[in-house]
FILO-315788 format. One line per field, with one value per atom (N, C-alpha, C, CB): atom name; residue in three letters; x, y, z; chain. Coordinates in steps of 0.02 Angstrom, whole numbers, plus 50000, padded with zeros to 5 digits. Glycine has a CB too. Example, Ala and Ser with C-alpha at 12.3 -4.5 7.8 and 13.67 -1.06 7.14 Angstrom:
// residues 2
site: [N:CA:C:CB:N:CA:C:CB]
code: [ala:ala:ala:ala:ser:ser:ser:ser]
px: [50660:50615:50660:50565:50642:50684:50645:50704]
py: [49716:49775:49835:49776:49888:49947:50002:49970]
pz: [50390:50390:50390:50452:50354:50357:50394:50286]
unit: [A:A:A:A:A:A:A:A]
***
This chain:
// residues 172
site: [N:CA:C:CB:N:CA:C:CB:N:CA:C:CB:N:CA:C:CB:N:CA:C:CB:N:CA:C:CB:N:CA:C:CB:N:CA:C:CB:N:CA:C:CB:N:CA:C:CB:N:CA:C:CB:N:CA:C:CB:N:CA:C:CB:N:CA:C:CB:N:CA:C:CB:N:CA:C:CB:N:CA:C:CB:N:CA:C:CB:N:CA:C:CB:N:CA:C:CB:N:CA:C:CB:N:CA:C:CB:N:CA:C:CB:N:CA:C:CB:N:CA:C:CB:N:CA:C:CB:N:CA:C:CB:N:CA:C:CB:N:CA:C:CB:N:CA:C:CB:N:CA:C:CB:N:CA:C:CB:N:CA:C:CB:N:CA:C:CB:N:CA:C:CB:N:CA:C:CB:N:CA:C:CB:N:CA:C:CB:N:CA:C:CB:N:CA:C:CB:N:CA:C:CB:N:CA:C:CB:N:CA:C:CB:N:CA:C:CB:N:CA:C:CB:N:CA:C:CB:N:CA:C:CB:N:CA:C:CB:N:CA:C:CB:N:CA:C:CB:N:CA:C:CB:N:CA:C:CB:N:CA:C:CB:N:CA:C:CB:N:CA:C:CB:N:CA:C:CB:N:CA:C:CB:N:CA:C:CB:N:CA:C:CB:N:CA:C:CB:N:CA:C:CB:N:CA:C:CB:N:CA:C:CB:N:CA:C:CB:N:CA:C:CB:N:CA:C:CB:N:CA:C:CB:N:CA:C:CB:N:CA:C:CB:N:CA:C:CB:N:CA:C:CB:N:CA:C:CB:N:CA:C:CB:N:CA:C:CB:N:CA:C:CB:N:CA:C:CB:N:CA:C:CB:N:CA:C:CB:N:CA:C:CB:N:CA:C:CB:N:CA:C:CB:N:CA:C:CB:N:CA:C:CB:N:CA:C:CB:N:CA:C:CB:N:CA:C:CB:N:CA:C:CB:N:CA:C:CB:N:CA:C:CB:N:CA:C:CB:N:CA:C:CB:N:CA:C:CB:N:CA:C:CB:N:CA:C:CB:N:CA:C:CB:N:CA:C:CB:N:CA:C:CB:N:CA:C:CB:N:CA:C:CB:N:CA:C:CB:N:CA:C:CB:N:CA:C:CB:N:CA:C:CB:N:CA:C:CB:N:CA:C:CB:N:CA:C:CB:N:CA:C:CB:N:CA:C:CB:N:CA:C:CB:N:CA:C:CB:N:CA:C:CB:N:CA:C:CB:N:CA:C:CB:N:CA:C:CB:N:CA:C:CB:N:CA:C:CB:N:CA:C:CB:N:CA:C:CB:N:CA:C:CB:N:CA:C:CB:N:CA:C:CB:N:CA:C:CB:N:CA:C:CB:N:CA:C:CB:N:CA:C:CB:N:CA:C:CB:N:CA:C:CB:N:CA:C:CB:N:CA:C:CB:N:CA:C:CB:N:CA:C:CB:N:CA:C:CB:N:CA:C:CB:N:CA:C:CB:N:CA:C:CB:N:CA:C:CB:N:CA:C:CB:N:CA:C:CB:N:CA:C:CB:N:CA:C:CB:N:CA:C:CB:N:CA:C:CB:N:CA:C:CB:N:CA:C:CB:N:CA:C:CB:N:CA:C:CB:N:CA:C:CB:N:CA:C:CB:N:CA:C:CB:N:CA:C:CB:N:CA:C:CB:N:CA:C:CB:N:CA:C:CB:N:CA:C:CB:N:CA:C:CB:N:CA:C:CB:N:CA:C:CB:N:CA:C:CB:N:CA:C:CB:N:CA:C:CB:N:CA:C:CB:N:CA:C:CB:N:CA:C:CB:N:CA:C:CB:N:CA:C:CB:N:CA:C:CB:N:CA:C:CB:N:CA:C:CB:N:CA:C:CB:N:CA:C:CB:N:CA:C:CB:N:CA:C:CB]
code: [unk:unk:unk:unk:unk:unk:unk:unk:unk:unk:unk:unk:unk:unk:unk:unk:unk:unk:unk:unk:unk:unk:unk:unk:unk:unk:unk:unk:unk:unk:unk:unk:unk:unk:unk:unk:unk:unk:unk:unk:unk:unk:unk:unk:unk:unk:unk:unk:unk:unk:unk:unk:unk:unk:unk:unk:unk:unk:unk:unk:unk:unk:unk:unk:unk:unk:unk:unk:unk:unk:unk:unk:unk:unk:unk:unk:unk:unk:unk:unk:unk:unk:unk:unk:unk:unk:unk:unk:unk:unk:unk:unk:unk:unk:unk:unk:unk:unk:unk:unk:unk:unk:unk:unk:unk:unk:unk:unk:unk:unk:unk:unk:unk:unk:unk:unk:unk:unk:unk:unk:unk:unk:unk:unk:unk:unk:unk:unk:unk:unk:unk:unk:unk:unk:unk:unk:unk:unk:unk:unk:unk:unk:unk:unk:unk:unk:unk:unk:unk:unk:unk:unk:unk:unk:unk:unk:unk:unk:unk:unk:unk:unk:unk:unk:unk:unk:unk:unk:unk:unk:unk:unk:unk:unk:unk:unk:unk:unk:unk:unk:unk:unk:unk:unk:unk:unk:unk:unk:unk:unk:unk:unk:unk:unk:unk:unk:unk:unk:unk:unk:unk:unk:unk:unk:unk:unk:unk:unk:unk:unk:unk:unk:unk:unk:unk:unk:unk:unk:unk:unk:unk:unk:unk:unk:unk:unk:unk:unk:unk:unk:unk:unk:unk:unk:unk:unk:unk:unk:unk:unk:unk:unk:unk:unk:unk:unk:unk:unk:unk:unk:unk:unk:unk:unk:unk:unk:unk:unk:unk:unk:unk:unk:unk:unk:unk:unk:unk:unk:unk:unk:unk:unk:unk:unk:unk:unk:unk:unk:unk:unk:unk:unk:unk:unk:unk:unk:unk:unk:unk:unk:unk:unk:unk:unk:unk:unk:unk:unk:unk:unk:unk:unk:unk:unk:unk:unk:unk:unk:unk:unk:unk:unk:unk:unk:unk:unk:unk:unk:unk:unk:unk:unk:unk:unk:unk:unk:unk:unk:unk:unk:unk:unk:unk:unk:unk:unk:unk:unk:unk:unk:unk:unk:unk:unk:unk:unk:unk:unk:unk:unk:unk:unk:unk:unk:unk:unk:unk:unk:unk:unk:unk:unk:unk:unk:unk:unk:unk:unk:unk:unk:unk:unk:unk:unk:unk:unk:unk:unk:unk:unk:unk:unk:unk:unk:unk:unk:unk:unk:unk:unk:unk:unk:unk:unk:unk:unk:unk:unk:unk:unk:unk:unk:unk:unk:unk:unk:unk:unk:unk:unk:unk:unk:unk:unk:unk:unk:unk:unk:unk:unk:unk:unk:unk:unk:unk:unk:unk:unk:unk:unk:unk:unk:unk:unk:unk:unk:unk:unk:unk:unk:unk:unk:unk:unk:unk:unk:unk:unk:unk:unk:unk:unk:unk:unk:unk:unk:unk:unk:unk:unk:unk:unk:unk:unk:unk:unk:unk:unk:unk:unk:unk:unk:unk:unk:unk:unk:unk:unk:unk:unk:unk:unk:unk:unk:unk:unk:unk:unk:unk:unk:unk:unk:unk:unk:unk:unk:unk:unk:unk:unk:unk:unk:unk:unk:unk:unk:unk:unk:unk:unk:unk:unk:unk:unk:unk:unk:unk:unk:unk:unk:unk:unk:unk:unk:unk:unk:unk:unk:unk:unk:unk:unk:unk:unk:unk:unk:unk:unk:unk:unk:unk:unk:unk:unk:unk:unk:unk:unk:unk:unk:unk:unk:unk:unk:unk:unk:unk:unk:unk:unk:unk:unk:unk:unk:unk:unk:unk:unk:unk:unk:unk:unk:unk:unk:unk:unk:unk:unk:unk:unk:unk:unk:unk:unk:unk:unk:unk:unk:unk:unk:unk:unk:unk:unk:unk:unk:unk:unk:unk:unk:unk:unk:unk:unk:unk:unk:unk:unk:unk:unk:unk:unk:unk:unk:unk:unk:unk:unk:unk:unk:unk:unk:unk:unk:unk:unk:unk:unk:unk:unk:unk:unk:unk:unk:unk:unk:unk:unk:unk:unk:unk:unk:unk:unk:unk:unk:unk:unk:unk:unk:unk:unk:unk:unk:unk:unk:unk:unk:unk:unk:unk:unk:unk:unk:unk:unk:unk:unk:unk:unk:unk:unk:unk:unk:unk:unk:unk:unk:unk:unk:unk:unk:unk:unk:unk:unk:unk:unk]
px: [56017:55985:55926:55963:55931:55855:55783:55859:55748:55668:55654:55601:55699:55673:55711:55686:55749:55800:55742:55896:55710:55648:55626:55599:55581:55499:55488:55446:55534:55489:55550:55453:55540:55568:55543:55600:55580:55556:55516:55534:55531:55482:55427:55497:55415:55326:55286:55291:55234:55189:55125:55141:55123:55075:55000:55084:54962:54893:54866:54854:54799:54780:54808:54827:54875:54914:54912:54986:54875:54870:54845:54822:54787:54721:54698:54740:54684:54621:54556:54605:54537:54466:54412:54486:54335:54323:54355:54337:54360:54406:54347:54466:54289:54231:54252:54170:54226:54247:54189:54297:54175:54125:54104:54125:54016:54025:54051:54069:54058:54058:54133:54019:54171:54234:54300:54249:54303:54393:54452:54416:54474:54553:54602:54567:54636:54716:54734:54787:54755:54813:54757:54889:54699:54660:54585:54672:54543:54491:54463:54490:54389:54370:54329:54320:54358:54336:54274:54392:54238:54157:54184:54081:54135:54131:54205:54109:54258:54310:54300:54363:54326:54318:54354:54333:54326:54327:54375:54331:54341:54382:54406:54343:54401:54443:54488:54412:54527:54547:54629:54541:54649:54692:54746:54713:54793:54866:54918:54904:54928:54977:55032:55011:55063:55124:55134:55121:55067:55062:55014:55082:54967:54907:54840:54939:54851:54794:54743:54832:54676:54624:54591:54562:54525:54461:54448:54473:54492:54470:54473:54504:54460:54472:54541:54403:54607:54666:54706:54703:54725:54757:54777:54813:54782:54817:54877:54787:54914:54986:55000:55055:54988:54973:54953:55019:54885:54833:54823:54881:54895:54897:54882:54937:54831:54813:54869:54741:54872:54925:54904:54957:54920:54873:54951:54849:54916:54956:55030:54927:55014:55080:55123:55059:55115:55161:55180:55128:55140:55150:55178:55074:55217:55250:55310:55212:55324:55378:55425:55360:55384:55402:55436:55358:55402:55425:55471:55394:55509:55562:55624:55549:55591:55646:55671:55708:55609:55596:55566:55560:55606:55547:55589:55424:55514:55540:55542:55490:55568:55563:55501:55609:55467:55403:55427:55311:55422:55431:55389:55498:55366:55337:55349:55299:55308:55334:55284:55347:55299:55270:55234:55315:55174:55104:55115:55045:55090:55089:55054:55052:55040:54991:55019:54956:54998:55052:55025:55033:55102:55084:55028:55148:55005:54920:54970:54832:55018:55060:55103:55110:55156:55191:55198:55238:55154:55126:55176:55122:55236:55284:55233:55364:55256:55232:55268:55212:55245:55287:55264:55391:55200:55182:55157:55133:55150:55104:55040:55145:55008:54932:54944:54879:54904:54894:54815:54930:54789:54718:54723:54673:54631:54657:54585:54727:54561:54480:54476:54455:54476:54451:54415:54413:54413:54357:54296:54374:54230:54181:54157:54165:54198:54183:54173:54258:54112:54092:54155:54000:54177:54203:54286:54146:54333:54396:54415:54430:54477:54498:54570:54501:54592:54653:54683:54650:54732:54794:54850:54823:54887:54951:54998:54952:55031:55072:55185:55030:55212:55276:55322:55310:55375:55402:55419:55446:55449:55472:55403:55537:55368:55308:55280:55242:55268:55238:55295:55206:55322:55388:55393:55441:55385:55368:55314:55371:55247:55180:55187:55104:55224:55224:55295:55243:55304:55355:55346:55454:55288:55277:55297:55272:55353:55399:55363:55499:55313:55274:55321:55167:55342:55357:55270:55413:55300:55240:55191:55242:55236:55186:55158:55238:55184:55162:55100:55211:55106:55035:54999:55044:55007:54960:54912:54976:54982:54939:54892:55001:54910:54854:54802:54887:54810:54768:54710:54792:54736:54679:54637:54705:54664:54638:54600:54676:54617:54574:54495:54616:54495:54463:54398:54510:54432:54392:54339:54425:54349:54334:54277:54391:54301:54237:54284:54127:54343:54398:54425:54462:54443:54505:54532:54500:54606:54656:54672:54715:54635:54617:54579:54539:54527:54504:54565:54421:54605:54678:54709:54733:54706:54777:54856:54789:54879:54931:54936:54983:54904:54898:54851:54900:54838:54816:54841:54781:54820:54848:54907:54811:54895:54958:55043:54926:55024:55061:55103:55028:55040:55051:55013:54996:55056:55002:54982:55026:54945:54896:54937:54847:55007:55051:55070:55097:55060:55090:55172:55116:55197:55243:55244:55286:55297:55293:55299:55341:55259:55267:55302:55203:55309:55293:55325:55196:55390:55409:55437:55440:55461:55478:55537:55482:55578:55665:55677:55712:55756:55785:55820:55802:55856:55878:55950:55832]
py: [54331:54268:54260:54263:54209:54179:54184:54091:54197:54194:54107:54228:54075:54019:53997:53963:53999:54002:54041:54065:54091:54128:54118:54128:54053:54063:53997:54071:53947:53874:53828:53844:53786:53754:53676:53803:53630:53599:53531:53640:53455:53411:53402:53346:53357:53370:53354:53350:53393:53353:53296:53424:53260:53181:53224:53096:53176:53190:53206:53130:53240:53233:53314:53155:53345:53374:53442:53335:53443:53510:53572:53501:53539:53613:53623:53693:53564:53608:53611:53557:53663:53707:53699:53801:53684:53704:53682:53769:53612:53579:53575:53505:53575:53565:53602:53598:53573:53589:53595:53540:53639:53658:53637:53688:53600:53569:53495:53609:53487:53428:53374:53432:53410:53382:53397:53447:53349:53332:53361:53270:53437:53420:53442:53469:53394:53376:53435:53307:53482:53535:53615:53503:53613:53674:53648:53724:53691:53696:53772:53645:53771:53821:53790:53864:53840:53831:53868:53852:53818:53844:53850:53782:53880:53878:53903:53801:53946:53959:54009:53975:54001:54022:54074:53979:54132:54214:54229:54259:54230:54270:54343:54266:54379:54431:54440:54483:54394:54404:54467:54340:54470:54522:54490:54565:54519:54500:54461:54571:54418:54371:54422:54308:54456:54507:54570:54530:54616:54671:54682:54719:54632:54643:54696:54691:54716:54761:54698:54801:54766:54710:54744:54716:54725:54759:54740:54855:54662:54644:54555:54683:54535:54451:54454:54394:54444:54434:54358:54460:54353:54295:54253:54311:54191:54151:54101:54136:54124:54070:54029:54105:53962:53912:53923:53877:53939:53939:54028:53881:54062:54117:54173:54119:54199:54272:54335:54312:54352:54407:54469:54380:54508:54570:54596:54651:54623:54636:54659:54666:54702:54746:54685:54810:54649:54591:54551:54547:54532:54478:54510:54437:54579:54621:54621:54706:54629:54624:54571:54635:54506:54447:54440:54411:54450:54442:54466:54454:54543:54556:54542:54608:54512:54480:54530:54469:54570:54607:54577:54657:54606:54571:54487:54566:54482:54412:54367:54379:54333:54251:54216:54194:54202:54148:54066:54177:54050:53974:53931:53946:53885:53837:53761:53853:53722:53672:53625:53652:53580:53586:53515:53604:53516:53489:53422:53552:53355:53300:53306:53257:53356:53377:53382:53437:53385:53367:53441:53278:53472:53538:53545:53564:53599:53601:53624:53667:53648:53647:53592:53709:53562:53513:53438:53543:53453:53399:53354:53364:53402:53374:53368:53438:53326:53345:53365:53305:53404:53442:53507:53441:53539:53580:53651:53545:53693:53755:53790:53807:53781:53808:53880:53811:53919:53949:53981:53940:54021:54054:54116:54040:54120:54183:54204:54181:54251:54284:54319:54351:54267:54306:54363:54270:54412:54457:54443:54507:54467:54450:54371:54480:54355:54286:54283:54231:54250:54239:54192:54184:54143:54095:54081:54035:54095:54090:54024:54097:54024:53975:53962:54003:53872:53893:53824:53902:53821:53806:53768:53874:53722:53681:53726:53561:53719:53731:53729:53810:53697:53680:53731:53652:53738:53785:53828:53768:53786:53851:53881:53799:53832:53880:53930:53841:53903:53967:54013:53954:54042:54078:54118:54041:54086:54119:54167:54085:54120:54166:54226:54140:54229:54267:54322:54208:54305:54365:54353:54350:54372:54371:54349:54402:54276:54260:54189:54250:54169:54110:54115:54121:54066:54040:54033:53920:54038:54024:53973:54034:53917:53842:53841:53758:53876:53874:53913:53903:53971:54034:53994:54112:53937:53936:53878:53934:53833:53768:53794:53714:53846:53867:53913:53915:53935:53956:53927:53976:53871:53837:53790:53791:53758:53741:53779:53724:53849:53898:53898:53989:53911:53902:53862:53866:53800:53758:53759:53717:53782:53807:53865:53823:53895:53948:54010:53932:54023:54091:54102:54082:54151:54191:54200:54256:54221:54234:54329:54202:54342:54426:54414:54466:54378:54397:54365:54363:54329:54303:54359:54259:54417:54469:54467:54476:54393:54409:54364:54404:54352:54344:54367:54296:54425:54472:54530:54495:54558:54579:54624:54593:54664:54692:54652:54701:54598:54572:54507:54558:54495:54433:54475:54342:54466:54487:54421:54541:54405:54368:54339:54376:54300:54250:54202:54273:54259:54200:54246:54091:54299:54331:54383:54329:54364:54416:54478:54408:54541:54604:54654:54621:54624:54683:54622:54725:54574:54544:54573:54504:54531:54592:54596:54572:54632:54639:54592:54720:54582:54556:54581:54528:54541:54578:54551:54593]
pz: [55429:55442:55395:55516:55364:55317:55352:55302:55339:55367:55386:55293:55334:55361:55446:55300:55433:55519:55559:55522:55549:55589:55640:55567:55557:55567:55602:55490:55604:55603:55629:55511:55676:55697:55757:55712:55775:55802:55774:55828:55773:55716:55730:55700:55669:55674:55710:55636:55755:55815:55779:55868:55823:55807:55812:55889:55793:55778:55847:55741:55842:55917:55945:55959:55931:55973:55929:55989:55877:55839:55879:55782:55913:55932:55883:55958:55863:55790:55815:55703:55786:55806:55743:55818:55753:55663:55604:55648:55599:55519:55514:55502:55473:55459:55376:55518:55322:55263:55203:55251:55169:55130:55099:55106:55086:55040:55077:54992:55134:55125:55122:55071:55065:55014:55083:54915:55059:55083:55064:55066:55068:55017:55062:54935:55053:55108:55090:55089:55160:55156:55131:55079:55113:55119:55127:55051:55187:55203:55233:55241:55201:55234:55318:55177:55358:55432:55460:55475:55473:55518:55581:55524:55629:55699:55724:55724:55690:55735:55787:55700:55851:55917:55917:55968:55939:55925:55892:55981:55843:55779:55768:55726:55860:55857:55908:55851:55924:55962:55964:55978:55998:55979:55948:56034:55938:55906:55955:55883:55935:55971:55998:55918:55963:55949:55986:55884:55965:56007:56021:55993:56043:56080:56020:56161:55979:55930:55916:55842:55916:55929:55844:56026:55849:55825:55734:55842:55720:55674:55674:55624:55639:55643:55603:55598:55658:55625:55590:55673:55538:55514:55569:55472:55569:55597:55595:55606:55617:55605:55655:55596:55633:55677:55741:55681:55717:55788:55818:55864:55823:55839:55805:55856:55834:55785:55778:55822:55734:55701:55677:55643:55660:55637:55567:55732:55515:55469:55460:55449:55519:55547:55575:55617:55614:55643:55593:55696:55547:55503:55424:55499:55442:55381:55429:55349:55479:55520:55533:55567:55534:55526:55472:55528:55406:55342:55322:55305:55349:55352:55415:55338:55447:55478:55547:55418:55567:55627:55680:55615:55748:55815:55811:55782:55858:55891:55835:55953:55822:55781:55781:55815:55744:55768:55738:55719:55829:55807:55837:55820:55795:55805:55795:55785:55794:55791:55740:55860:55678:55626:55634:55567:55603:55601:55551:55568:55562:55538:55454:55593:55452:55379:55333:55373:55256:55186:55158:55121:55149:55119:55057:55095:55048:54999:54951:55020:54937:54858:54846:54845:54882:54873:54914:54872:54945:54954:55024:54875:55029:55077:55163:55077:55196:55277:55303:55322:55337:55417:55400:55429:55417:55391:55459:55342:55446:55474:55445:55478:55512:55496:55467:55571:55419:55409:55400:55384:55419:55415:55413:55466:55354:55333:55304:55277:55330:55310:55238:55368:55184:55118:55113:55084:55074:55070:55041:55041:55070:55072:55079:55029:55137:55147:55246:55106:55244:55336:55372:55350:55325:55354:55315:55349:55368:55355:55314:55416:55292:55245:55286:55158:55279:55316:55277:55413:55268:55228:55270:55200:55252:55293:55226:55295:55251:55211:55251:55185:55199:55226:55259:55176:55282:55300:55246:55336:55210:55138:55085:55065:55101:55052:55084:55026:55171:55206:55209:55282:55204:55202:55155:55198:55092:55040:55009:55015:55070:55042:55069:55063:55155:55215:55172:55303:55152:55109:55026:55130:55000:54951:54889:54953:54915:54844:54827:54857:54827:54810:54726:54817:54711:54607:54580:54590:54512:54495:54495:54458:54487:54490:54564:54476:54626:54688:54667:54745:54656:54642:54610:54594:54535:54511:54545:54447:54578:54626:54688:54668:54726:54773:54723:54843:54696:54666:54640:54635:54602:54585:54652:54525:54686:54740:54777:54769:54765:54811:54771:54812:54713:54650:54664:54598:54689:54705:54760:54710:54813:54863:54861:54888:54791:54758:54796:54794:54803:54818:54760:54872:54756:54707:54751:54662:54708:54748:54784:54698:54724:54735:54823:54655:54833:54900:54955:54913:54949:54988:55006:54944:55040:55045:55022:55110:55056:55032:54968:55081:54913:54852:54811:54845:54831:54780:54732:54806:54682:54639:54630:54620:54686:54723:54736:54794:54740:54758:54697:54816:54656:54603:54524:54637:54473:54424:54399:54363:54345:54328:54319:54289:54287:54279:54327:54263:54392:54457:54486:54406:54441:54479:54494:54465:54540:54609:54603:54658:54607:54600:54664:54583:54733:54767:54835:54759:54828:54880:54927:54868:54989:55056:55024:55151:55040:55026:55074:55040:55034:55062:55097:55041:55192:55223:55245:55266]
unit: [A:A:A:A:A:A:A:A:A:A:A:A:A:A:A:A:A:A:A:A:A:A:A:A:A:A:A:A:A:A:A:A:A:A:A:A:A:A:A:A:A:A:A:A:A:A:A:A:A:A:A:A:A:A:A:A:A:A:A:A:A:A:A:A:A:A:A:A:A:A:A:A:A:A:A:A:A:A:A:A:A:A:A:A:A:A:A:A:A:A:A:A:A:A:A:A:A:A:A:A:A:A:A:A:A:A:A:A:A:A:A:A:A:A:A:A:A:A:A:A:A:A:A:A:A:A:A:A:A:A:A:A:A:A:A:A:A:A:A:A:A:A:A:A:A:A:A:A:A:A:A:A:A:A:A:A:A:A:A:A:A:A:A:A:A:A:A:A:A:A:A:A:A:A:A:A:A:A:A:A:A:A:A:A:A:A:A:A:A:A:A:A:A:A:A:A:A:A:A:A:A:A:A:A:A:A:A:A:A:A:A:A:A:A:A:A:A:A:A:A:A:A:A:A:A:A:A:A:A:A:A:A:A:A:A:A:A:A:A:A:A:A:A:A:A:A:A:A:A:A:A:A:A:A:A:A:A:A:A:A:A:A:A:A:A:A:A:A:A:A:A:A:A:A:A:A:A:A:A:A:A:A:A:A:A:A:A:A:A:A:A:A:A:A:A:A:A:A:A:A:A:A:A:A:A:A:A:A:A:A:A:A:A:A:A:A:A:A:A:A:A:A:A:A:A:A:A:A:A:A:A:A:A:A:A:A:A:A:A:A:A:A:A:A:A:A:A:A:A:A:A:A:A:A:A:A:A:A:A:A:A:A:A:A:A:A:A:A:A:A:A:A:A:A:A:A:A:A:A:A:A:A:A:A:A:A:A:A:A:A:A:A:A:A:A:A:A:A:A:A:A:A:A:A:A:A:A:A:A:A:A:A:A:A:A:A:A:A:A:A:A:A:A:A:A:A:A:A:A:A:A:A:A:A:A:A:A:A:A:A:A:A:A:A:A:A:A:A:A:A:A:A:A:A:A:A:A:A:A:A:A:A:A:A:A:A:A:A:A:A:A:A:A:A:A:A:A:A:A:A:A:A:A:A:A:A:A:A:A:A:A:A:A:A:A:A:A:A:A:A:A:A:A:A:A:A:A:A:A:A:A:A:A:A:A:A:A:A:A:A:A:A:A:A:A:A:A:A:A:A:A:A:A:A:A:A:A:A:A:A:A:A:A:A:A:A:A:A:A:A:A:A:A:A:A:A:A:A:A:A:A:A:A:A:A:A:A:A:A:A:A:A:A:A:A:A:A:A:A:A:A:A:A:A:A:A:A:A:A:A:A:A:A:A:A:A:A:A:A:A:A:A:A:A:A:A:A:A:A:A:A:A:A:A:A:A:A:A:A:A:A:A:A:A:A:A:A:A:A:A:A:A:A:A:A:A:A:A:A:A:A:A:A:A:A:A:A:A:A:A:A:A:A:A:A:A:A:A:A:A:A:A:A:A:A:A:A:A:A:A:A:A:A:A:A:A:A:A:A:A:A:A:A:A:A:A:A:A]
***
């Protein structure tokens, strides 16, 4: 089965019906599909998945994850995560019907969080972002005053300086 069959399902919910927490954006600036988030409400909570606590874990749409769950996912282990996709226009292609994504840069107080479509989040969440995807969040991140080195799952390990993929999940 495809990751995308997975991860995401269900059309897009209307405004109002997100649960957004903290859209407050840096600086002030507006940009559709990536913001960094103030004031998010306990930022440790445990893992949606298997309950592990004792860091501020990523969030996939809304739900906190911890690395181990969200490498499991990517190969196509465990439960399915489905959700149901967000009125928002993806931050690389710009399509709507999107999923929250959040995600604590390094050396940064305040998380950054991202819409992004089913197939792009899919791609970041199993490391096969193309290049024009790497170089479009990238630079947007840029903007924001991030590299992509402080992003986990687009850091160097994972992308060399071109934008391709070094180190994707297998395929299963």
């Amino acid at each position: 089965m495809r990751l995308g069959q997975r991860l995401l399902s269900g059309p897009p919910r209307g405004a109002g019906e997100t649960g957004e927490v903290g859209r407050s954006i840096r600086g002030g600036q507006a940009m559709e599909g990536l913001r960094v988030v103030k004031d998010l409400l306990a930022p440790q909570t445990p893992c949606s998945r298997c309950q592990s606590a004792g860091c501020p874990w990523d969030r996939l749409a809304g739900q906190p994850i911890c690395p181990d769950c969200q490498e499991a996912l990517a190969q196509g282990e465990g439960e399915p995560f489905i959700v149901r996709t967000e009125r928002h226009r993806c931050v690389i292609c710009q399509q709507p019907g999107t999923v929250r994504y959040l995600t604590y840069p390094l050396h940064s107080a305040e998380p950054v969080e991202m819409d992004l479509c089913p197939r792009h989040f899919q791609a970041l969440l199993a490391r096969r972002l193309d290049r024009h995807a790497y170089h479009q969040l990238s630079r947007q991140l840029q903007t924001l005053g991030f590299s992509t080195r402080q992003v986990f799952l687009l850091h160097e390990a994972f992308y060399d300086e071109q934008g391709h993929s070094l180190q994707p999940v297998p395929e299963w």
